[in-house]
N, C-alpha and C positions, 0 to 999 in steps of 0.2 A: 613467528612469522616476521620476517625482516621487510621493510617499509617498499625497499629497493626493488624487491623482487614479486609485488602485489603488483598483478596490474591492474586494478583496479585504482591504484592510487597514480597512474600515469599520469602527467604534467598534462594530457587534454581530456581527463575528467576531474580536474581541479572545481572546476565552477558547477557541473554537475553534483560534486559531495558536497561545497557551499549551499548549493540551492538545495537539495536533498535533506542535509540536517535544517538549515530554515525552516523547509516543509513539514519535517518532521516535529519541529517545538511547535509552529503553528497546528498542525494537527493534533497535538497533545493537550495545547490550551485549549481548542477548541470545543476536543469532549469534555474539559475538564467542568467551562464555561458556558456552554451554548446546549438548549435543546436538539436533542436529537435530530427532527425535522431542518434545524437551521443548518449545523454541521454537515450532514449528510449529504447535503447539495454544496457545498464548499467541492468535493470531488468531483461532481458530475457536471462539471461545469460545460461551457458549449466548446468544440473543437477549435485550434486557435491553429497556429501553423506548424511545419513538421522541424523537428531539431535533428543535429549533429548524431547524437549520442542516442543507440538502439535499446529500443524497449528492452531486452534482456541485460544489457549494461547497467540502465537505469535501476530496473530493477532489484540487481545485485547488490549494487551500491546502495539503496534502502535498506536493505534489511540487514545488512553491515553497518551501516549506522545505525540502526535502530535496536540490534544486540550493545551497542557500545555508550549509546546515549544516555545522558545523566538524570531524565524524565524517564517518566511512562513512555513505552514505543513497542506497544504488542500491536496484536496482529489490526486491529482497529486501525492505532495511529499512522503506523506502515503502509497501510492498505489506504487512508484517504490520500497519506502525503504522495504517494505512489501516482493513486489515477490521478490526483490534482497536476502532476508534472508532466502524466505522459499527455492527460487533454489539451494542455498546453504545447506540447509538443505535434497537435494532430493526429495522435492514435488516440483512438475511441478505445480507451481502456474501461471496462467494464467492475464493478467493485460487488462481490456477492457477501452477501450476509448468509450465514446458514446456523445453525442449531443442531445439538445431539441432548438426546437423554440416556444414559445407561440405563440399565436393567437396575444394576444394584446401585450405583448411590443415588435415586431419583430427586436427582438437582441437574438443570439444564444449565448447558455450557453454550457458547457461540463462539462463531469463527470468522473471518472474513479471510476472501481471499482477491486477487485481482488476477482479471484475465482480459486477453488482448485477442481476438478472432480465437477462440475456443479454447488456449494455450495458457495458462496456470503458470503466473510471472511471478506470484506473490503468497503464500500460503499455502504450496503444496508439498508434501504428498495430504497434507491433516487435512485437507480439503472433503479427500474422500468417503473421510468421516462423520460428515453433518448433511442434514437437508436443508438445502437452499432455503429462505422462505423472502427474502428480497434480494434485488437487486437495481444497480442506482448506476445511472439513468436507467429507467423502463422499471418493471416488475414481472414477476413469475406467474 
């Protein structure tokens, strides 16, 4: 992929992939250092005002960082540094925790996904693969 020809990497989401990777180490440190209960509310923070650059942009730009990042940046880190920027931006971005167990290898795995008015920004299609069992702000 040539840099030129990403638009994602256009000259006015410069500050959006800055802020993005920031969010991204901070969300990385944060599970690495912080009880779960502290972290977790780091995403759900209260609505702040609306930005330039749209939920599906922002989005994008996550998880392209977060395949490329030099830390930890699965679905967890993604997924706080995610709603941390869009609440900041005035979407009530939603961050779902969910859980599956297989048949055969019974060991339970989790997932997180984010979603924005019922729309899966952040973790889909695997999504459809676990049941919810929280979600941040509110619960199930």
């Amino acid at each position: 992929m040539r840099v030129a020809t990403n638009s994602l990497l256009a000259r006015r989401h410069w500050g959006t992939i800055v802020e993005a990777g920031l969010a991204l180490a901070a969300a990385s440190a944060a599970t690495r250092l912080l009880p779960f209960k502290r972290y977790i509310r780091l995403g759900a923070r209260p609505l702040d005002r609306a930005g330039s650059t749209t939920e599906h942009e922002t989005s994008r730009i996550m998880d392209a960082l977060g395949r490329r990042a030099p830390f930890r940046a699965v679905c967890l880190q993604r997924g706080l540094a995610l709603q941390w920027m869009l609440r900041r931006r005035g979407i009530d971005a939603i961050l779902h925790y969910g859980v599956q167990m297989p048949r055969e290898a019974k060991k339970i795995t989790a997932h997180v996904w984010v979603s924005v008015d019922g729309r899966v920004l952040l973790g889909a299609p695997q999504h459809e693969q676990y049941t919810e069992v929280a979600r941040y702000p509110g619960s199930v």
